[in-house]
Structures are given as structure tokens and as C-alpha cells.
N, C-alpha and C positions, 0 to 999 in steps of 0.2 A: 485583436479580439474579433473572432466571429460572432456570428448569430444565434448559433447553440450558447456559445459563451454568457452571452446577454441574458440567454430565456434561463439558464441555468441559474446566473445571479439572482436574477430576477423571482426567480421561482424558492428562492433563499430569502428572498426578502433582503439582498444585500445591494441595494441599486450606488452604494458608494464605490462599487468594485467593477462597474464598467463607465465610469470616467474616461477610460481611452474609446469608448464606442462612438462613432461617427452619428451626429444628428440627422443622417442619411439614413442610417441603418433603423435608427429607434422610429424613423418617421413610417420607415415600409415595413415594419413589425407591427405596428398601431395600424395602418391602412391595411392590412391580412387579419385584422380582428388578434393577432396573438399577444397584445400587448396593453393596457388602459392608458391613459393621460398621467394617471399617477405612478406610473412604470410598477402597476403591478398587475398577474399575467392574467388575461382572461381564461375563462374552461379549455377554451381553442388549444388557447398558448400550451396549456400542461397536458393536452392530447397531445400535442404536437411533441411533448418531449416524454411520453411513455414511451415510446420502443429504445429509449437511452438509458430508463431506469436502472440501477446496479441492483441487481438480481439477491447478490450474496459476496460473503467475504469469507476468506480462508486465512487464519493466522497458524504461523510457524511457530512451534512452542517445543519442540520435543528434544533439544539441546542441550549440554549438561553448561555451557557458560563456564570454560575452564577459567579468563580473565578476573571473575568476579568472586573466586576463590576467596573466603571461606566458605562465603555466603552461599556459595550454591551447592554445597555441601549439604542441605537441608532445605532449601528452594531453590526452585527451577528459577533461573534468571526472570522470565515474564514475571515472575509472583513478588518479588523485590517490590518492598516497598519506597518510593521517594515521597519525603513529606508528606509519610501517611497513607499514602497513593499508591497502589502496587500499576508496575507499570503497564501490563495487558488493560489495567482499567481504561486507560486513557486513551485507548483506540475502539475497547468496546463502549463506550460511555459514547464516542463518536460517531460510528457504529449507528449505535439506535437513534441518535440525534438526528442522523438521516435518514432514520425508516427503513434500515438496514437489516432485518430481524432472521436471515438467515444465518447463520455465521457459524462455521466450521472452524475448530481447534485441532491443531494436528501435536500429540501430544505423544512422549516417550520417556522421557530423565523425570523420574518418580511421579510418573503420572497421575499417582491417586490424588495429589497434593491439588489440582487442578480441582476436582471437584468442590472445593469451596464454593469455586464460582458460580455455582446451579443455583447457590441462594439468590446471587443479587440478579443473575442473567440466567433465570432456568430455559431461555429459548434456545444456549447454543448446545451444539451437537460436538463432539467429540469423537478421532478418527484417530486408531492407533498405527505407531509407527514400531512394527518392531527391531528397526534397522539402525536407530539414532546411533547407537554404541558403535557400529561397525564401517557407517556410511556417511558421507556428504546430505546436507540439507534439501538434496534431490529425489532423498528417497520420501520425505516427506510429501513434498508436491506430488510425487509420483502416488502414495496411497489417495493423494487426495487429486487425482485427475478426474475423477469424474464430477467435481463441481467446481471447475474453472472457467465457466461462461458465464459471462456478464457479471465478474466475481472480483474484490479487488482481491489481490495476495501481500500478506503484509508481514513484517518479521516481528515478533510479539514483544521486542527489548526496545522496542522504540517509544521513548516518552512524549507523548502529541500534548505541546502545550498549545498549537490551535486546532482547534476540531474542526476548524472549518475548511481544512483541508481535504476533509471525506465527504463528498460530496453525493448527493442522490444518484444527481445524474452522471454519466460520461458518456462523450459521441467517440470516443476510440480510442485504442490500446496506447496505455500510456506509462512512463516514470516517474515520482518524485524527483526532479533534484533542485541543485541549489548553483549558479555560476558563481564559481571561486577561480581567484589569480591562481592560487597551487594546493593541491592536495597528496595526502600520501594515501589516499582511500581509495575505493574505485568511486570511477569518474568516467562520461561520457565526453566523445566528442561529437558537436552536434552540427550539423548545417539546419539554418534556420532554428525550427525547433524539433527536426528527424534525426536520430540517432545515428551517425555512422559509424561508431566503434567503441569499445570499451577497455580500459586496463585500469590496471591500481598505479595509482598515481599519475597528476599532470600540472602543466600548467596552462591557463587562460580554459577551463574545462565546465564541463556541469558535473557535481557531486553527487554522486548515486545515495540515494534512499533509498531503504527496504520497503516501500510502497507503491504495488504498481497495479492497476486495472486491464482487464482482458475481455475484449467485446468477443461476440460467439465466434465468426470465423476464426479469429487467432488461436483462441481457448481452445477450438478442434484441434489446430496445427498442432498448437503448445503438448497437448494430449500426446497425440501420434508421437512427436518429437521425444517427450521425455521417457515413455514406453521404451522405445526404441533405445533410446541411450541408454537408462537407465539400467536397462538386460544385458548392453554389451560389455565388452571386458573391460573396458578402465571406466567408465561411465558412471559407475558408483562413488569416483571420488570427487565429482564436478558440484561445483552449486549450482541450484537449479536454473539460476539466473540465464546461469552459461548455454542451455540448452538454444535458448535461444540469441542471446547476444555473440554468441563465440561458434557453437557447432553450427546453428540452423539461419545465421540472419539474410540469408537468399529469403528463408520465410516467410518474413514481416517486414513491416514498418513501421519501427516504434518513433513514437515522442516523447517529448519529454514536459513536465506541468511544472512550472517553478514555483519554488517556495520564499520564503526570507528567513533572513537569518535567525534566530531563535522557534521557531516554527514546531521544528521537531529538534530530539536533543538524543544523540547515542550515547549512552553512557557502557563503554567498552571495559572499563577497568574497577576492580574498587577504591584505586586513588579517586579515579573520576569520581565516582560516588560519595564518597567524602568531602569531595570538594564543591560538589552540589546541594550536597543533604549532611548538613555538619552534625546529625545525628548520631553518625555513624563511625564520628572523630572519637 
């Protein structure tokens, strides 16, 4: 745990979640004025972590969710409700918990059906895809390159049972995952906590989530990159993920943010869904 790590907590209000930070570290926080005796941050501290601020966020919505059949026959997979809860809530409800109020929805498989959401969140924006039907998840990002800095990108079927995974701030381009003994998902292979490669399935690995943050220089890259691919000839059937983990990772350096186990919950199929939300038995 770094220093940003700390001031982040801290600035959360969550001083249980740097337990592993050196009494070293909180003592030369407190002597730089960034930090009070009751670990919470002075003016200094939260100037000090404005240029880390998350800007905005972009969710992937515009999919038909062929696994989730019937149901998405009539709802877009995000709009599913579990216990009540349609699942896009549970990332925008997050979202704004962190002062997050920008937030771009990239929308296609029966798009109207989205507008609901203008009552409870009239602040988000909406960016059409007209390419869902014919293309990879890449074309999505790709309409929405121009607000990929300092943005997280998030897949909108993910049910965030802790919010406090979306954080104000981030100091650099990062992943959700989770280290698991074996997966058949995609999964990262990491040195320390940098990225050096990705496939669907491993073992001794970190478990790729669809949540991930992109500070400006990358979000330029990412821009250029997926432009580029996305025009050339097989490029439209890549997930956008790929652009950079597979075509471009000379580009970057990604990390990886872990989570724990129930944290976030993919609900891929309608057995799953059944088996979560006996509603629907």
C-alpha cells in the first residue's frame, strides 16, 4: 500500500482499509500537513489528490445478452432485475456515491427501454451504438472514445454488491480482478501487481472484471488504438479489451486493483439468475 492508497482511504473515510500501511508512512503524511492525528485528511491532503479525481465513467450497455434468453427478449441484460434491483443500478448508485456525475451509457439492443433511467439519474448521457447487431463490444468504446480519460469503463451486467469498489479517486490505469487457483474466464497473468498477459482461462491467475480506469495519457493511447483497429479488417470482431491487452500492450502498463470474493457477482446465464434470485424459479 502506497501513499495515494492511504490518502484515497482516507479521504473515504475508510481508515480500516489501510491496516497494512507502515507507521512510517502515516507519520510523514501527518508531518506534510496531508493527513490529521485522527487519520482524517486535512484541505492540503484533498488538494493533494485532485489531479487523481475520476473525471467520469462509461458503461457498456448496447448487447442483446443472448445467455439470458428469454429475458432479454424484452430487456437489455443491464435492466434485469435481481431482488428488485435492476443491475446497471448497482454501478450507478456507485457511481454517484463517489461524486461520479458524469457518466456515459453506450446503448443499442432496444435502446428506448434505457430511458427509464432519466427518472432516478437524469444526469447520465446516452451515446448510440449503431453497430451492436453486427460487431464486437469494441464498437461500443470506439463511439465512446472521446470520453475515455480519467473515465472508469465498466460492462453494465455486472451486480456491484460492494460500492466501495468505485472509488473517487485512481493514481493509474488499472483492472478489477480477483486471484483464483483456476478459472475458465479471462484472467490475467500478473508480476507483482502489472499485467503481463491475458487468456480465457488459467491457473494460479487474477480473474478479469469488466471494470477498469484509464488516467489521460493511456485514455489518448487507448483512443488512437481502438480508432485504428476498429477501421481495420478483422478489428470489428475483437473486444475492446483486446485492443489493448492483445493488439497494443507495447502501449501500456496496466495493473491490476483486487477485489474479494463476492464483491462483484457475473450473473452469465438465466440458471445463474435463478439460482441467485429464486424469483425467477
Amino acid at each position: 500500500m502506497n501513499e495515494l492508497d492511504v490518502l484515497i482511504e482516507l479521504a473515504r473515510h475508510q481508515p480500516k482499509n489501510i491496516q497494512n500501511a507502515s507507521q512510517t508512512m502515516l507519520a510523514d503524511l501527518q508531518q506534510r500537513g496531508l493527513v490529521k492525528d485522527d487519520l482524517t485528511l486535512t484541505e492540503a491532503g484533498y488538494a493533494y489528490l485532485e489531479p487523481y479525481r475520476v473525471k467520469r465513467a462509461v458503461l457498456i450497455a448496447a448487447g442483446f445478452g443472448s445467455r439470458m434468453v428469454p429475458l432479454t427478449y424484452t430487456t437489455p441484460k443491464p435492466l434485469i432485475k435481481v431482488h428488485g434491483r435492476r443491475i446497471i443500478e448497482t454501478l450507478l448508485d456507485a457511481l454517484l456515491a463517489a461524486g461520479i456525475e458524469e457518466i456515459i451509457i453506450c446503448r443499442g439492443y432496444l435502446k428506448e427501454t434505457f430511458d427509464v433511467l432519466k427518472d432516478k439519474y437524469p444526469m447520465i448521457q446516452f451515446v448510440e451504438n449503431p453497430d451492436y447487431a453486427s460487431c464486437n463490444n469494441i464498437s461500443s468504446i470506439y463511439y465512446c472514445r472521446d470520453y475515455l480519460s480519467q473515465a472508469y469503463i465498466l460492462e453494465s451486467d455486472l451486480f456491484l454488491y460492494n460500492p466501495d469498489l468505485i472509488r473517487p479517486y485512481e493514481y493509474r490505469t488499472n483492472y478489477i480482478s480477483k486471484p483464483v487457483e483456476k478459472t475458465d474466464d479471462w484472467c490475467f497473468d500478473v508480476k507483482g501487481d502489472i499485467i503481463q498477459s491475458v487468456s480465457i482461462g488459467g491457473e494460479h491467475c487474477e480473474q478479469m472484471y469488466g471494470i477498469s480506469y484509464w488516467q489521460a495519457d493511456d485514455a489518448q493511447k487507448l483512443a488512437e488504438d481502438l480508432k485504428n483497429v476498429f477501421e481495420s479488417e478483422d478489428g470489428k470482431n475483437l473486444y475492446w479489451d483486446e485492443v489493448a491487452l492483445k493488439v497494443h500492450p507495447e502501449h501500456y502498463t496496466l495493473a491490476v486493483r483486487r477485489v474479494q470474493e463476492g464483491d462483484i457477482i457475473e450473473i452469465d446465464t438465466y440458471d445463474e439468475l435463478k439460482a441467485i434470485d429464486h424469483s425467477y424459479q
